[in-house]
C-alpha positions in Angstrom: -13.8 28.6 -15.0 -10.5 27.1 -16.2 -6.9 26.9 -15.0 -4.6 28.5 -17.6 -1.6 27.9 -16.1 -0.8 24.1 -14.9 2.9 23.9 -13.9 4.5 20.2 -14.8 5.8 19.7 -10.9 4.2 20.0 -7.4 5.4 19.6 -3.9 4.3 16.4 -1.9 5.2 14.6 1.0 6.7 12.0 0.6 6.8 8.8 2.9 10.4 6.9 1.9 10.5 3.8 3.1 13.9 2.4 3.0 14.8 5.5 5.0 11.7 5.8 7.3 11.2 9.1 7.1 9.0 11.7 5.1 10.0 14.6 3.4 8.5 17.0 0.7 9.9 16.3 -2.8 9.2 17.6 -6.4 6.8 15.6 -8.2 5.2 15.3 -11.7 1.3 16.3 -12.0 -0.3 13.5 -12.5 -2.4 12.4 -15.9 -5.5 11.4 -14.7 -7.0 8.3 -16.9 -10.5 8.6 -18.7 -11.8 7.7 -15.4 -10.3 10.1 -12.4 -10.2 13.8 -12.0 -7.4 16.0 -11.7 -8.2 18.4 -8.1 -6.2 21.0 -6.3 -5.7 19.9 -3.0 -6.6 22.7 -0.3 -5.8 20.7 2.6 -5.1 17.2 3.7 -5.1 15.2 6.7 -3.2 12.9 8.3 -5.7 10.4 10.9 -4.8 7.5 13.3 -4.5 5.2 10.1 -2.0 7.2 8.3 0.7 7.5 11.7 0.2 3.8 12.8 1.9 2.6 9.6 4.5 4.7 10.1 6.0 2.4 12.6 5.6 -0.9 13.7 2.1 -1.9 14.6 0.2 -5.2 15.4 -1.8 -5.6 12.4 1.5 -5.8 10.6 0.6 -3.4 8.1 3.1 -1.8 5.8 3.0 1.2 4.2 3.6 0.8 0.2 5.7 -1.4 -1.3 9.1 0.1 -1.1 8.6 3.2 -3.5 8.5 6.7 -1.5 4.4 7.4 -1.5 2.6 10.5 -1.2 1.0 10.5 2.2 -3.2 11.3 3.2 -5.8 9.8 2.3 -8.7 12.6 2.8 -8.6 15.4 1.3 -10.9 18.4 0.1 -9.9 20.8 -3.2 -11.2 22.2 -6.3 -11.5 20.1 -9.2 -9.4 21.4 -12.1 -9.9 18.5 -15.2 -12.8 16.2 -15.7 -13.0 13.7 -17.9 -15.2 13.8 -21.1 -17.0 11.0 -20.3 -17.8 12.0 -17.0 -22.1 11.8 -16.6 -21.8 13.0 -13.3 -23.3 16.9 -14.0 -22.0 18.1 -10.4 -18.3 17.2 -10.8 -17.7 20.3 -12.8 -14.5 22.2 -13.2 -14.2 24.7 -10.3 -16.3 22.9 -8.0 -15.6 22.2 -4.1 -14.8 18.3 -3.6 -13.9 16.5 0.0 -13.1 13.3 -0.5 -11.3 9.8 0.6 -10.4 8.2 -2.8 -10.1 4.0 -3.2 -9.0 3.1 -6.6 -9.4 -0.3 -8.5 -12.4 -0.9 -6.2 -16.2 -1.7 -7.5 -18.1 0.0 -5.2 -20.8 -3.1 -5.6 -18.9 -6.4 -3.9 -20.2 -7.1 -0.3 -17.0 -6.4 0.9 -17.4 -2.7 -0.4 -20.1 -2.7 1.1 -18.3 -2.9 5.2 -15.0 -0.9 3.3 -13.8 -0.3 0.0 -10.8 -2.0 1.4 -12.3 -4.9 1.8 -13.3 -5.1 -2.1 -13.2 -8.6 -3.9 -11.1 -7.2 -6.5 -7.3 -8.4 -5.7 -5.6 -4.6 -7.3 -7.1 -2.5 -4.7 -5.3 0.4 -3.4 -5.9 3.5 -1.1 -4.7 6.8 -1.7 -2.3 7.5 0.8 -1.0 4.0 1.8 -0.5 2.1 -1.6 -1.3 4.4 -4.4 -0.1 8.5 -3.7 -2.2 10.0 -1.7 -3.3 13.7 -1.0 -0.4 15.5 0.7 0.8 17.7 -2.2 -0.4 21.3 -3.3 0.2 23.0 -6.5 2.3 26.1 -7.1 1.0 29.3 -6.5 1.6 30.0 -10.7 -1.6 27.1 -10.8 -3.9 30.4 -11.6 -7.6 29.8 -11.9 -10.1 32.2 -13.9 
């Protein structure tokens, strides 16, 4: 199975800070690096965590760091590109992936350990708050065989 058309822009939406409001803009599809894969979102959802930092809230949490960011941070999808060095025989082009994605995390720290939030490493993100998250969907031209 393989996607034989990729178009170069998706839809997303799109938390803007400055203005305090989302709203569904035109974005690039994203590279992945030799380390992520590249998944058609089916559907996304938006949880307690996403709304409360959309407004003011006690643990003083912002959301981003002044850049519009794609919202959600759990997702499912079909993966569409895998990297060659990927070992993992079951992340395969075509399959069915849910997932709630952390990056710059190691997985190994006891602070992974409670939440991959809570990592040791200092560039931590979460898709959805700090890095783009999951709210986005390809074009309907995005044809798989």
């Amino acid at each position: 199975m393989s996607y034989t058309k990729l178009p170069s822009s998706q839809k997303a939406a799109r938390y803007h800070t400055k203005e305090n409001l989302i709203r569904v803009d035109e974005i690039p599809i994203p590279n992945p690096t030799d380390n992520e894969l590249l998944i058609k979102v089916h559907s996304s959802s938006l949880c307690h965590s996403d709304v409360m930092l959309l407004e003011p809230n006690d643990a003083g949490l912002i959301l981003g760091d002044g850049k519009p960011v794609t919202i959600g941070h759990e997702a499912t999808g079909t993966i569409i590109s895998v990297p060659k060095s990927c070992t993992n025989s079951s992340l395969k082009v075509g399959a069915k992936i849910g997932f709630l994605c952390p990056a710059n995390v190691c997985y190994e720290c006891e602070g992974c350990q409670v939440h991959n939030l809570h990592c040791e490493n200092d560039n931590k993100q979460m898709g959805g708050f700090g890095a783009d998250g999951f709210f986005q969907v390809l074009p309907p031209e995005a044809i798989c065989n």
